[in-house]
C-alpha positions as CSV (number, residue, x, y, z in Angstrom):
1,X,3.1,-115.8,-5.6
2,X,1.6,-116.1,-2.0
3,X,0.0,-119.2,-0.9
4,X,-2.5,-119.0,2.3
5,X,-3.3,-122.4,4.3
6,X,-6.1,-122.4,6.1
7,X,-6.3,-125.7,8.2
8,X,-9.3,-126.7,9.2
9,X,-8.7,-130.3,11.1
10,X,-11.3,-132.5,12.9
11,X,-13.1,-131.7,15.4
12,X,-11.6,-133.1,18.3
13,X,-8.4,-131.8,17.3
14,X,-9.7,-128.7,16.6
15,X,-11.3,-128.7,20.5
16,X,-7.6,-129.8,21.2
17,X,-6.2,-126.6,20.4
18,X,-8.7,-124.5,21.5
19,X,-7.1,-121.8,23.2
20,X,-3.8,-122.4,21.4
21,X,-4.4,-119.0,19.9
22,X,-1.8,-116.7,22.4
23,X,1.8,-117.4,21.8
24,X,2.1,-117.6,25.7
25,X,-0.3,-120.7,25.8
26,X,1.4,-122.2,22.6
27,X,3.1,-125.6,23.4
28,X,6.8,-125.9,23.0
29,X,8.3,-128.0,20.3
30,X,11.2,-130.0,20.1
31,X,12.0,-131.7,16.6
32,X,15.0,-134.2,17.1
33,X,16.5,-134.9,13.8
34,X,19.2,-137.7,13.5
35,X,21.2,-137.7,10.6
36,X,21.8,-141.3,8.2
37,X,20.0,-143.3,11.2
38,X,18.8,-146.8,9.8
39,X,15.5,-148.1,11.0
40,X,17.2,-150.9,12.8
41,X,19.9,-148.5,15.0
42,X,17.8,-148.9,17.9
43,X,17.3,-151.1,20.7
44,X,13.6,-150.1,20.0
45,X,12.3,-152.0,16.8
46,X,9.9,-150.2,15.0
47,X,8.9,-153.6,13.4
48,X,6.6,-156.5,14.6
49,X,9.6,-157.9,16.3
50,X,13.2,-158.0,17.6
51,X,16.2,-158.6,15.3
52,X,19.2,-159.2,16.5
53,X,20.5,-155.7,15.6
54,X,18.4,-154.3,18.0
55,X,19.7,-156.3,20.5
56,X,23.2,-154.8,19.6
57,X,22.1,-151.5,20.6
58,X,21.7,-149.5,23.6
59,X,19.2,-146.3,23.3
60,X,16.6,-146.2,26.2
61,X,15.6,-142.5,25.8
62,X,14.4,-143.5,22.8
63,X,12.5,-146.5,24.5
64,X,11.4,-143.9,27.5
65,X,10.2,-141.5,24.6
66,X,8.1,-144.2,23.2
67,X,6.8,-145.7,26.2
68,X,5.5,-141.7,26.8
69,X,4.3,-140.9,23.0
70,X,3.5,-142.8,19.6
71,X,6.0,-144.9,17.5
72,X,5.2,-144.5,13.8
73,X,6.5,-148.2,12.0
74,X,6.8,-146.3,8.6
75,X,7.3,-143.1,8.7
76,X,9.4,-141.9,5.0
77,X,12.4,-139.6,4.1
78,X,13.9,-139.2,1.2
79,X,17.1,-141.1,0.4
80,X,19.8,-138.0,1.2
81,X,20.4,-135.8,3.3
82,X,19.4,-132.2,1.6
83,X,16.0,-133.1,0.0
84,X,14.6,-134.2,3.1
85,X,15.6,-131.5,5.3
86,X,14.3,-129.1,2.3
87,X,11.1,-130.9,2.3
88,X,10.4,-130.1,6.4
89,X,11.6,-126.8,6.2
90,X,9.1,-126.0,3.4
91,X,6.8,-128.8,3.5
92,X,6.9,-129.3,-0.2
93,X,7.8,-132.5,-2.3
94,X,11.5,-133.0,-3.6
95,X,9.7,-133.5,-7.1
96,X,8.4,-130.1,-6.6
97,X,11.3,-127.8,-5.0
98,X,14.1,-129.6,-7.5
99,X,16.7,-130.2,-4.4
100,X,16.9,-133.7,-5.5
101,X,20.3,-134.5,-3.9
102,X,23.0,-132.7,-1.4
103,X,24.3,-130.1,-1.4
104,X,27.7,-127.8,-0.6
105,X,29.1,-125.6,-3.0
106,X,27.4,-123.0,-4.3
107,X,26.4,-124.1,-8.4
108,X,28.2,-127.3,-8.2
109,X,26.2,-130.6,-8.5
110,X,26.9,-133.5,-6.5
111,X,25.9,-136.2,-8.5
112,X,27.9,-139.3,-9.1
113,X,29.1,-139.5,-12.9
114,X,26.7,-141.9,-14.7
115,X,28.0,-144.0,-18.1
116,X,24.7,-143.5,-19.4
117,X,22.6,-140.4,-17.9
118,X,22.6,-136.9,-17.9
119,X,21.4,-135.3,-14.9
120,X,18.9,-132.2,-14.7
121,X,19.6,-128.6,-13.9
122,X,18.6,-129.2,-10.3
123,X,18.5,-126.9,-7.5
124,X,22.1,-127.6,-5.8
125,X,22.3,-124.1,-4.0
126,X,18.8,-125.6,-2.1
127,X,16.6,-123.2,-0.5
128,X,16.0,-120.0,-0.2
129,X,14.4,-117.2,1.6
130,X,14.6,-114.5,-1.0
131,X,13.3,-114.6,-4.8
132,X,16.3,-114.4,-7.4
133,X,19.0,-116.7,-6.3
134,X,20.0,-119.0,-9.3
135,X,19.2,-123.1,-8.8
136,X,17.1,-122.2,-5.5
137,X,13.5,-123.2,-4.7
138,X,12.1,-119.4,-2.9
139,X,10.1,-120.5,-0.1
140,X,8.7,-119.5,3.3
141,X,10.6,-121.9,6.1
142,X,9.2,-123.4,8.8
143,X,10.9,-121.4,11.8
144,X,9.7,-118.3,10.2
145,X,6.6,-119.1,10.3
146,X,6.7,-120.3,14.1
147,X,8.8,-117.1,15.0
148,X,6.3,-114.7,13.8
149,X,3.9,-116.5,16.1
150,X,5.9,-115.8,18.6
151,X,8.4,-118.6,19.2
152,X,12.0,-118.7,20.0
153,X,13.4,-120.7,17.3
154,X,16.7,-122.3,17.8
155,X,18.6,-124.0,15.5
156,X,21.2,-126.3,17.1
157,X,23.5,-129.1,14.9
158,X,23.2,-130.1,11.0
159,X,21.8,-127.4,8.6
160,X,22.3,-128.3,5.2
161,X,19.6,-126.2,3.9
162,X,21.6,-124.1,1.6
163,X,24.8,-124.2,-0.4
164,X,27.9,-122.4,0.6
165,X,27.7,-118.1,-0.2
166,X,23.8,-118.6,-0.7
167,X,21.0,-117.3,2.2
168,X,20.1,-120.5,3.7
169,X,23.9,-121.6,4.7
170,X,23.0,-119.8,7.4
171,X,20.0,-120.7,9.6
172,X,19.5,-117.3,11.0
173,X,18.5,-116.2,7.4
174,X,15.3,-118.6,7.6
175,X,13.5,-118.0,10.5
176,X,15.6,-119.1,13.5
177,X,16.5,-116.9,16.4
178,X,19.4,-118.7,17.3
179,X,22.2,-120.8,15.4
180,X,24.5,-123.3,16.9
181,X,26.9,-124.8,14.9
182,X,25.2,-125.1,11.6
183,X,26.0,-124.2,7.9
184,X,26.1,-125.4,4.6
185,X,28.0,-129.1,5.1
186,X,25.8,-132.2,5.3
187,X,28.5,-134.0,8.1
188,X,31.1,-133.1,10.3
189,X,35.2,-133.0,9.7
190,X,35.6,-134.3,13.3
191,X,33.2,-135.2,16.3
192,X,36.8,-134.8,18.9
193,X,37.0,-131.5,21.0
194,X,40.3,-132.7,20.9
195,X,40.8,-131.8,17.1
196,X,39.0,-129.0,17.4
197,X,36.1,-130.3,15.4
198,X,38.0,-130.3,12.2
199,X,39.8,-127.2,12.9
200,X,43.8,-126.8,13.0
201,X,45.7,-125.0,16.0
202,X,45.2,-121.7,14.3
203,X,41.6,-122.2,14.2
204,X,41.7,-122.9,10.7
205,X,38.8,-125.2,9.3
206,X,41.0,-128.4,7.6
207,X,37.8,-128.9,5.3
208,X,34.6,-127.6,4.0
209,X,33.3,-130.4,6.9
210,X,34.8,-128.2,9.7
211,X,31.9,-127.6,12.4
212,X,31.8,-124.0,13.3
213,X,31.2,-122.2,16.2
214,X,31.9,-123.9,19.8
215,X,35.7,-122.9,20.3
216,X,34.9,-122.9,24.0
217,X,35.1,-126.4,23.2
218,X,38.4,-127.3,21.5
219,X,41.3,-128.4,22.8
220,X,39.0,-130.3,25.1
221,X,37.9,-134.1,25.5
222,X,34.7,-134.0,24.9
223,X,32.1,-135.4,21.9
224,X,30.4,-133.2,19.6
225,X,27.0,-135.0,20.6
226,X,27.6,-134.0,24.0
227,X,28.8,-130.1,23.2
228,X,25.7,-129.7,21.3
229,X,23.3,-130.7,23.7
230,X,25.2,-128.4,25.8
231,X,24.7,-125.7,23.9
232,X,20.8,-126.3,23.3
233,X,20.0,-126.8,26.9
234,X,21.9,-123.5,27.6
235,X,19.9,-121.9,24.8
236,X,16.6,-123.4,26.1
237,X,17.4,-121.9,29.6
238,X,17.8,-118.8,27.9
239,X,14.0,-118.7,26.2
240,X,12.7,-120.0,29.4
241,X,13.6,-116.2,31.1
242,X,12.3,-114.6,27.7
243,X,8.8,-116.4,28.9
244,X,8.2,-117.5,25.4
245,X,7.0,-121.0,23.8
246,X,10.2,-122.3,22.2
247,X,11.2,-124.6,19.1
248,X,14.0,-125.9,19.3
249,X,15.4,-128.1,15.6
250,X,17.7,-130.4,17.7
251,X,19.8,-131.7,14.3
252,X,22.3,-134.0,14.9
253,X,25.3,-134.8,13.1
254,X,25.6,-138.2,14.4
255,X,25.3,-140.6,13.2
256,X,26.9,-139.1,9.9
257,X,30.3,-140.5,8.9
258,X,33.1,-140.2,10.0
259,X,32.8,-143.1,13.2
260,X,34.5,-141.5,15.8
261,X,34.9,-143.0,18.6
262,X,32.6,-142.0,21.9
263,X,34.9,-143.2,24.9
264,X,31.6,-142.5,27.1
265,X,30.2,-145.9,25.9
266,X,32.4,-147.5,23.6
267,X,34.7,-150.1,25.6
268,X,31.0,-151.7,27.6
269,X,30.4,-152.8,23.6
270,X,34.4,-153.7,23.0
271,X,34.0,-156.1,26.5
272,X,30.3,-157.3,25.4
273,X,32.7,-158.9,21.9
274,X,31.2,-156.5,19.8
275,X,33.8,-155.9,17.1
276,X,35.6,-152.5,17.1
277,X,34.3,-150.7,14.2
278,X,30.4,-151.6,14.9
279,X,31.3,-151.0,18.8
280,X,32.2,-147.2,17.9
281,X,28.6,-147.2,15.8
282,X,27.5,-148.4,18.6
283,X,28.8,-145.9,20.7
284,X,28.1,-142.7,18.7
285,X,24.5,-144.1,18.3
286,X,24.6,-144.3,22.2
287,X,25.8,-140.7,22.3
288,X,22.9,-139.7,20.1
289,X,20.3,-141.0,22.5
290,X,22.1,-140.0,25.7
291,X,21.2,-135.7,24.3
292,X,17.4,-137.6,23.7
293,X,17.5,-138.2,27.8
294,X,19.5,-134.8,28.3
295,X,16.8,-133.0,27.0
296,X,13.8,-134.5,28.1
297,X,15.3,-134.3,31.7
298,X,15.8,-130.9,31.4
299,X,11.9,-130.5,30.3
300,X,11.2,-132.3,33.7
301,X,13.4,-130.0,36.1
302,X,12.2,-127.0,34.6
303,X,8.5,-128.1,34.5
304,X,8.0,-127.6,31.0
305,X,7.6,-131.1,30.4
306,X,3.9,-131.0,30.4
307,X,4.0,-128.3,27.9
308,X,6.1,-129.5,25.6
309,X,5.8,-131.9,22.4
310,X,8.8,-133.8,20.7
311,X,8.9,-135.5,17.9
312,X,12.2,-137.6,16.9
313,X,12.5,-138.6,13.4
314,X,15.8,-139.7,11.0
315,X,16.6,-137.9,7.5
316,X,17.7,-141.0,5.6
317,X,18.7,-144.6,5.9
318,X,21.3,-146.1,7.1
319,X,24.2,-146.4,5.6
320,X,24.7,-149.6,4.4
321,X,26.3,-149.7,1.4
322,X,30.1,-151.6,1.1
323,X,31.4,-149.8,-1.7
324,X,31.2,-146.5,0.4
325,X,33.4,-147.3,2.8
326,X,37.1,-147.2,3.0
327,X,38.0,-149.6,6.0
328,X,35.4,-152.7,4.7
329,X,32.1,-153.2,5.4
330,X,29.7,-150.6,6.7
331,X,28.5,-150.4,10.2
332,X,24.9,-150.0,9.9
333,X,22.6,-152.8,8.8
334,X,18.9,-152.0,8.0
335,X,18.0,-155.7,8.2
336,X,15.1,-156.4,7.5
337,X,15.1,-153.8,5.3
338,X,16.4,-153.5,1.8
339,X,19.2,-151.4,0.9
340,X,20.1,-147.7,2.8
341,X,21.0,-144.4,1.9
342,X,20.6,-143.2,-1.6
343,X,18.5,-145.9,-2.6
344,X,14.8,-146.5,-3.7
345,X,14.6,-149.4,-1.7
346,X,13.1,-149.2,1.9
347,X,16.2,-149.1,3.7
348,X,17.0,-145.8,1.9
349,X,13.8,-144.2,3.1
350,X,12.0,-145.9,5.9
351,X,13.3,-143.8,9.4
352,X,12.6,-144.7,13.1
353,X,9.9,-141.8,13.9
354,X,8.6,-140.9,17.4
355,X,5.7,-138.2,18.7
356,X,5.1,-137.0,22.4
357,X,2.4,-135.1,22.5
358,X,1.4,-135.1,26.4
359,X,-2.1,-134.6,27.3
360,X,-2.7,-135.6,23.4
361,X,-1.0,-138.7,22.2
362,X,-1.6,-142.0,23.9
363,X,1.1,-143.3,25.8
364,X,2.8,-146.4,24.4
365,X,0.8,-146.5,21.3
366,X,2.2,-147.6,17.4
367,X,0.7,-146.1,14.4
368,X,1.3,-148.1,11.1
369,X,0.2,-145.2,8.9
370,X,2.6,-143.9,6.1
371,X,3.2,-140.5,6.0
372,X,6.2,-138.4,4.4
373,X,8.7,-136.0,5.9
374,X,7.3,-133.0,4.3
375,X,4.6,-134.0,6.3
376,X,6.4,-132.6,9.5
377,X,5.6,-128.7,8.1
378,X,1.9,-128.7,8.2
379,X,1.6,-131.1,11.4
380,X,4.1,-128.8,13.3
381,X,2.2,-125.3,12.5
382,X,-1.5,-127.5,13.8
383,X,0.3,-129.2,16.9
384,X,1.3,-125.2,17.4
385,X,-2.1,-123.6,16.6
386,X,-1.3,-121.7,13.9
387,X,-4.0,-122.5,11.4
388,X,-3.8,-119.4,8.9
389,X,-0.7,-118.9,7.3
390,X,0.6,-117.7,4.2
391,X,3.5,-118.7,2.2
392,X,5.3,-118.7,-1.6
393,X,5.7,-122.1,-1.6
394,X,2.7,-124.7,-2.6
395,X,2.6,-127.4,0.4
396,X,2.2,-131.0,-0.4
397,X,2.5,-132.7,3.1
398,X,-0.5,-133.7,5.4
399,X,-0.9,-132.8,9.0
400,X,-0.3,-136.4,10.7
401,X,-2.3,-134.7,13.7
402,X,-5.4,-137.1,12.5
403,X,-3.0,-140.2,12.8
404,X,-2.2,-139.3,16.7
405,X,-5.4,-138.3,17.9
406,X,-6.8,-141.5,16.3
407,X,-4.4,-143.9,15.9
408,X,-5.3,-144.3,12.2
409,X,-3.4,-143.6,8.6
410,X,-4.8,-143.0,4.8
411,X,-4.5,-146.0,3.7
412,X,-5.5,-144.7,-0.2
413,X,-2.7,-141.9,0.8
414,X,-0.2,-141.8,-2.6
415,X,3.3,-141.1,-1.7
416,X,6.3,-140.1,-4.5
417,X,9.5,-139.7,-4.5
418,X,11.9,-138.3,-7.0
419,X,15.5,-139.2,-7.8
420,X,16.8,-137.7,-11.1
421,X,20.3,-137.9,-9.9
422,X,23.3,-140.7,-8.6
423,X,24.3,-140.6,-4.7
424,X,28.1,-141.1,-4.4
425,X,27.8,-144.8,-4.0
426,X,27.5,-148.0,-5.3
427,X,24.6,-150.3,-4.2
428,X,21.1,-152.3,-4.7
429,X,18.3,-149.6,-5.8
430,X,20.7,-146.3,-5.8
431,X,20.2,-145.1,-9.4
432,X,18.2,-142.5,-10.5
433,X,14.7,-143.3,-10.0
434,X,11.1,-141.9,-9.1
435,X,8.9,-143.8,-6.7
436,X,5.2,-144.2,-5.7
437,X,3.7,-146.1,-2.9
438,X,-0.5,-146.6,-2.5
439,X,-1.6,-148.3,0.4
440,X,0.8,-151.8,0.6
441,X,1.9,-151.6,-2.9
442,X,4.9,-149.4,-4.0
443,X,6.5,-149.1,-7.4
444,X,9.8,-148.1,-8.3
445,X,10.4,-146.6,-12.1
446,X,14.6,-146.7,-13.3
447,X,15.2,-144.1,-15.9
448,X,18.0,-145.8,-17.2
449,X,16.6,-148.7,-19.0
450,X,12.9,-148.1,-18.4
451,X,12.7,-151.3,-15.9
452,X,9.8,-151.5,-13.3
453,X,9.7,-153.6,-9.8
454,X,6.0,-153.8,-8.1
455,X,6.7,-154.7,-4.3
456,X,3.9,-155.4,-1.7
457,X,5.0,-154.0,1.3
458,X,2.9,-155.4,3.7
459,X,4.2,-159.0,3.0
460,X,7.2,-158.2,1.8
461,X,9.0,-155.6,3.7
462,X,12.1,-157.1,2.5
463,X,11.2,-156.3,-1.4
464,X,12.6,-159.8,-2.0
465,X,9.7,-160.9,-4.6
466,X,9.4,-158.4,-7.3
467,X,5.6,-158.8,-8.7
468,X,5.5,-156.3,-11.8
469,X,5.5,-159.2,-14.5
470,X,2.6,-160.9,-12.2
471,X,0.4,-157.8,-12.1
472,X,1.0,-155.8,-15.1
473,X,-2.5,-153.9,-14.6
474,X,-1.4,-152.6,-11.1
475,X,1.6,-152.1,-12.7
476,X,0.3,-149.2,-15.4
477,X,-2.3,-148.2,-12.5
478,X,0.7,-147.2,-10.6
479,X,2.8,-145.8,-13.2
480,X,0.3,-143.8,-14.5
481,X,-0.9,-141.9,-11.4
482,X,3.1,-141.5,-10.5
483,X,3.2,-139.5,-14.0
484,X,0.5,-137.7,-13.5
485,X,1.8,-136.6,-10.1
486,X,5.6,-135.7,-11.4
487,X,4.1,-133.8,-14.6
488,X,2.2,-131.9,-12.1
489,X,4.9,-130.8,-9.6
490,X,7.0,-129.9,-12.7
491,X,9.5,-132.6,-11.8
492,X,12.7,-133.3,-13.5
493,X,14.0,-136.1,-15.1
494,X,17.2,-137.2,-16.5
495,X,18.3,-137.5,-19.9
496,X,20.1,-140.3,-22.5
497,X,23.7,-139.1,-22.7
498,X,23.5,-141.0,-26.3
499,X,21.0,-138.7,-27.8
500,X,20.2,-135.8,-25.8
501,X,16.3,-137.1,-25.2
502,X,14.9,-136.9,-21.6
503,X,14.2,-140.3,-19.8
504,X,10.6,-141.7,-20.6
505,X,8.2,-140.8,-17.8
506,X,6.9,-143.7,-16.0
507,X,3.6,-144.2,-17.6
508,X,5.5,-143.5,-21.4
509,X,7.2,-146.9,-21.1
């Protein structure tokens, strides 16, 4: 089945790309994805004020990209790593493409045993270019659709778009020109030059986490932040001489596990008192933003700034979750948020999210509209001018163009999320749930005992004062649309390891 999109946005965005139609005139595009960054890792708060986390970090690119283009204040991932980055490559719901949680090895689940679920056949090989390939969702990727436009597309850090011996390990096999250092791991083994990236003296990877590629690198003291940006801007000097518009998917590892420590900036935090493991956080956070600046100055020197929109965003929460860590307690707080990675609370999903759009986006301006990351797949083909396409997949994201021309969100907008499955950790809200949030209320259904919690976002961002037994008729209102919504992506749902029965949908209990 092909699927054709015909966008047809407002009119002033529509005057806005007028003229977008050439690929020589189309605007460059650089999406900056940081991997398991929590809301709060930022000396820039994306809430209505300062905690005293960001006061523990340093990240001014971030503040100079801000001061330059739009912060969104809740702007929504998924809880992992594999079904977000699925969802902006294909722009369709994790409920919908069935890669519910990471992935590695090619037909083996990652779930996190369960005493009294099953877990459903999911797609744990993730996506795929080609029809045929077992637990895959087929579907037509983002960078192919910007290459055939006529865009360099350059893949540079994280993949984790495919399992390992399936097409999308590699990101050449979905649309990018270029691929720097990604396959089918969701982390790296090492960030140290000096160990080779995970690698032994022979060049042998020491895990499935090895980072591949950059041996001009090893042996040396260097971080693999800074080798990456490397790379990219060496790539990006290479599309400049093609005279093409360029998109480069700028994927960190950081600030993915393991905490290795950045000497660039980790003793200023060891002298400021900060205590060693949160000063290497600190540091690898500091790394992260340092490639931010690294890049945008090279847009400035090479006069493409003008011409050229970015857009930062975060895959997941932080993670903040004790039981997951070896050495203690974790290094990342989401305060005020609840919760981080692999949960259904807001620190699991909520992600620091940032647009320049010169020319289009007003400088220094907030948006508090909700939007979702599959959301990034239509907005990215508009901010480009491609507004006919055709695909396999069905697209459920929303161009967010609307919200940066106008500085306005949907507020009757309905959001889900799906979580069949178990994380590999322990904590407040990770369990296998499905999610919905209209306007300032959000709901979140557990399969396991049929429980419901009814938060108000607005005045609760904390999710501190659960108000399902308090408003029961919201309560259905909700559960019944989020039915409706799962039944009609064909989503999954666990089942009772006691009898065999699937879970109850959400508007069946």
């Amino acid at each position: 089945m092909t699927v054709r999109y015909t966008l047809m946005p407002l009119a002033v965005v529509a005057s806005l790309s007028a003229g977008a139609a050439n690929p020589e005139e189309r605007p460059n595009i650089i999406l900056f994805l940081v991997d398991d960054m929590g809301w709060e890792d930022t000396s820039l708060p994306f809430w209505s004020e300062r905690t005293r986390y960001n006061d523990m970090f340093e990240t001014p690119n971030m503040e100079r990209l801000a001061a330059e283009g739009m912060m969104f204040t809740q702007a929504y991932a998924s809880s992992v790593s594999s079904p977000s980055r699925c969802s902006l490559m294909t722009g369709a719901n994790a409920a919908r493409h069935r890669v519910t949680n990471w992935t590695l090895r090619r037909n083996v689940p990652t779930d996190n045993p369960d005493t009294l679920l099953s877990y459903p056949d999911w797609n744990v090989n993730g996506i795929s270019p080609v029809d045929g390939v077992e637990r895959t969702y087929h579907a037509t990727a983002l960078p192919e659709l910007l290459r055939r436009a006529g865009y360099v597309t350059i893949h540079c850090g994280k993949a984790h778009f495919g399992a390992i011996g399936t097409p999308a390990e590699n990101p050449l096999n979905i649309g990018f020109d270029v691929n720097i250092a990604g396959h089918a791991a969701g982390g790296p083994a090492s960030y140290l030059g000096l160990d080779n990236f995970g690698h032994d003296s022979l060049g042998n990877p020491k895990s499935l986490f090895a980072v591949p590629g950059l041996e001009d690198y090893w042996g040396k003291d260097i971080f693999l932040t800074d080798a990456l940006t490397r790379e990219a801007i060496k790539a990006l000097d290479e599309a400049e001489e093609e005279g093409k518009p360029f998109f480069l998917y700028m994927s960190h590892y950081a600030v993915h596990v393991p905490i290795d420590i950045d000497r660039r900036y980790y003793q200023k935090y060891i002298d400021r008192g900060v205590p060693d493991k949160d000063a290497a956080y600190c540091a690898l956070v500091e790394g992260m933003d340092t490639s931010l600046g690294e890049l945008m100055d090279w847009l400035e020197a090479s006069g493409q700034e003008d011409n050229t929109i970015i857009l930062f965003m975060s895959d997941n929460g932080g993670l903040a979750v004790s039981s997951y860590w070896r050495d203690g307690e974790p290094h990342t707080q989401n305060h005020p948020l609840r919760s981080g990675k692999g949960s259904a609370y807001e620190g699991g999903v909520r992600e620091p999210m940032i647009v320049k759009w010169p020319g289009r986006v007003e400088p220094g301006s907030r948006c508090s509209g909700y939007l979702l990351i599959e959301d990034f797949f239509p907005s990215i083909l508009e901010m480009a001018g491609i507004d006919d396409y055709s695909v396999v997949q069905e697209v459920d994201g929303r161009s967010f163009v609307p919200y940066l021309i106008n500085n306005i969100g949907d507020s009757k907008r309905v959001l889900v999320w799906n979580f069949p499955n178990r994380w590999d950790a322990d904590g407040p809200g990770i369990a296998a749930t499905c999610t919905i949030r209209r306007g300032d209320w959000k709901l979140i259904y557990f399969y396991a005992d049929g429980h419901k919690e009814l938060y108000n976002i607005k005045e609760d961002i904390g999710e501190q004062h659960d108000l399902s037994d308090s408003r029961p008729r919201l309560v259905n209102k909700l559960s019944s649309l989020l039915g409706r919504k799962l039944r009609a992506m064909k989503a999954q749902r666990p089942s009772f390891k006691s009898t065999g029965e699937p879970c109850p949908w959400p508007d069946e209990v």
